[in-house]
C-alpha positions in Angstrom: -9.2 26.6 9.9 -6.2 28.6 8.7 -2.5 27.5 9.7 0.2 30.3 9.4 3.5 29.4 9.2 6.3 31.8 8.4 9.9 31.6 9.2 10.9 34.4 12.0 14.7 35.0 12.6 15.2 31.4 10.9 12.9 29.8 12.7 9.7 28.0 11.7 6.8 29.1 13.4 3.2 28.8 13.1 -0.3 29.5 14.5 -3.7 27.7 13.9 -6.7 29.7 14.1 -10.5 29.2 13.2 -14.5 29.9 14.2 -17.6 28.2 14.2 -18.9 25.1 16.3 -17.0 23.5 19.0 -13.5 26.0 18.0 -11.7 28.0 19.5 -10.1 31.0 18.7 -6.2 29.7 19.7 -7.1 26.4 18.0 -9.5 24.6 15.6 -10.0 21.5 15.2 -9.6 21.0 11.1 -12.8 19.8 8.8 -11.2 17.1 7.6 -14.6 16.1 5.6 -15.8 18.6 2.7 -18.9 18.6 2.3 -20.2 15.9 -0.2 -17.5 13.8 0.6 -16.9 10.2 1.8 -15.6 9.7 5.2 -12.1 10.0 5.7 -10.5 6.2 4.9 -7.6 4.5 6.1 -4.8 4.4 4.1 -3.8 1.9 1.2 -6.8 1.8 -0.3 -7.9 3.5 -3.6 -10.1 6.6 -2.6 -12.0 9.1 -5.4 -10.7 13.1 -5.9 -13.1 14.0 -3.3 -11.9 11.9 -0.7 -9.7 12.0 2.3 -7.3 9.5 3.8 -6.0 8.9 7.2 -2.5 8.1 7.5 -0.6 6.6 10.4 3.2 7.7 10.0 6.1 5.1 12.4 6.1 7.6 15.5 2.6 7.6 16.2 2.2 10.6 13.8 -2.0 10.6 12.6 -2.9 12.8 9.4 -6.0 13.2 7.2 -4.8 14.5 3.5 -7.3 15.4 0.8 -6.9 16.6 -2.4 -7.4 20.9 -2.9 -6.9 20.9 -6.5 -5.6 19.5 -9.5 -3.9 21.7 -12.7 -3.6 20.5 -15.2 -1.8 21.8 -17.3 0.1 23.7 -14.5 -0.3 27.4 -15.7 2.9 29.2 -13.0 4.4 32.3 -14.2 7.7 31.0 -12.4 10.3 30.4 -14.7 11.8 27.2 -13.3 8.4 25.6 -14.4 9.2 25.1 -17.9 8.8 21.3 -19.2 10.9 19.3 -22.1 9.5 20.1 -25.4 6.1 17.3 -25.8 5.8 17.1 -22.0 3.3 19.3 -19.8 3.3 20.2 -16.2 0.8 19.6 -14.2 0.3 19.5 -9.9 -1.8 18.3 -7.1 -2.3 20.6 -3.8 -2.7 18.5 -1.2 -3.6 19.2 2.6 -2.7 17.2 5.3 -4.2 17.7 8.3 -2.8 16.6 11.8 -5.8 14.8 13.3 -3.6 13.0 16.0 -1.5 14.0 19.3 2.1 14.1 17.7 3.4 16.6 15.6 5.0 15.6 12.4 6.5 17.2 9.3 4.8 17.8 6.2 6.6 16.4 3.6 4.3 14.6 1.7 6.0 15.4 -1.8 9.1 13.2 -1.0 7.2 10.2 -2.3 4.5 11.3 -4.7 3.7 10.0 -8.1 0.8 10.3 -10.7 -0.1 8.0 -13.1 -1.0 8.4 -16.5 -3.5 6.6 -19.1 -0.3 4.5 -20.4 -0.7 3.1 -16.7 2.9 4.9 -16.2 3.8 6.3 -13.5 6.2 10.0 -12.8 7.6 10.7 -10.0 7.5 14.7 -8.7 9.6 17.2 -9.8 11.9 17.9 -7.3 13.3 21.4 -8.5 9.9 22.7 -10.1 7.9 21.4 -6.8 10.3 23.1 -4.9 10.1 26.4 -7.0 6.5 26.4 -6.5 6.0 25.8 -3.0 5.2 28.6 -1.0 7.0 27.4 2.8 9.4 24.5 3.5 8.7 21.7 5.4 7.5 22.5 8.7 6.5 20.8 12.0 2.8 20.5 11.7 1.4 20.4 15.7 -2.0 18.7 16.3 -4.9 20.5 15.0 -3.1 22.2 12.4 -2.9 21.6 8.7 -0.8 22.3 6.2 -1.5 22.3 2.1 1.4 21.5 -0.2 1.7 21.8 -4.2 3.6 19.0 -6.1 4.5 19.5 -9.7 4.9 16.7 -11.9 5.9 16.2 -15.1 4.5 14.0 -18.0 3.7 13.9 -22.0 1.4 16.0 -23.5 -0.2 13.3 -24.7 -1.2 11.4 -22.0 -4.3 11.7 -19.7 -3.5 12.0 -15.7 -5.4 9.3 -14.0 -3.7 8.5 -10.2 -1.9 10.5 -7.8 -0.1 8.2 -5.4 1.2 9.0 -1.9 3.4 7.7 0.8 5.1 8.2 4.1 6.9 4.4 3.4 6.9 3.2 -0.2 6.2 -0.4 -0.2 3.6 -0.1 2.9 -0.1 -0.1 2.3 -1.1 1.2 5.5 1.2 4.3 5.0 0.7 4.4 1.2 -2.7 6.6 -0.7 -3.9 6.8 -3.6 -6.6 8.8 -5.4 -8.1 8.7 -9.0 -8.2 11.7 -10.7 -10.3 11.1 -13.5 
């Protein structure tokens, strides 16, 4: 499945189009399982790289993310992604797919943190995250997905180990989180 989503006159559209078993060629219905990976869990549990997580958002709202990939270090040419002398960049593409009836928007990054050996956590990058994504948030309609990079940034020293998630800090059911080692 490939989403498209471009902004036309200043307004957000997109289109959702795919082949192969039980699509069609208007809309797919995303592979929210790669192959080789676990079923897709429900949220607030601790799920492996390969995983995917569904999340239930206030509104009814029904995504499956999954990690794409993980850099580390974060090698951009963009010049906004420089870090603090001793620190590193690195990011997480994620993809969240809607697998429910109600549109939502994909804004995943507002709440995203990784963890590092020291068992500390850093928040995202707001500016560099920002710099790096490729579309803002957009209204994501069923069967459509959309994949978002979050850049983080932490010492040089230390090993990446968790990438948390939320639509609501402080709420398991709407809170993810991966390991990454």
């Amino acid at each position: 499945m490939v989403a498209v989503v471009a902004s036309v006159g200043g307004v957000i559209v997109g289109r959702a189009t795919g082949s192969g078993p039980g699509t069609s060629s208007t809309a797919a219905q995303p592979d929210t399982a790669r192959p080789g990976s676990p079923a897709p869990v429900p949220a607030g549990s601790i799920v492996p790289r390969n995983g995917s997580v569904v999340m239930i958002g206030d509104n009814g709202e029904q995504m499956t993310v999954s990690i794409i990939r993980v850099e580390d270090p974060e090698l951009s040419k963009f010049p906004e992604l420089r870090p603090a002398t001793g620190d590193r960049l690195v990011s997480v593409t994620v993809n969240a797919a809607n697998t429910g009836t109600v549109p939502f928007i994909a804004g995943l990054q507002q709440y995203a943190w990784v963890a590092d050996d020291k068992g500390e956590w850093h928040q995202r990058n707001t500016v560099m995250t920002t710099a790096l994504g490729a579309f803002p948030d957009a209204l994501v309609e069923p069967r459509w997905e959309f994949p978002r990079t979050i850049v983080f940034e932490l010492p040089e020293s230390r090993k990446l180990t968790r990438l948390r998630l939320s639509l609501k800090p402080g709420v398991a059911a709407q809170t993810a989180e991966w390991t990454l080692t």
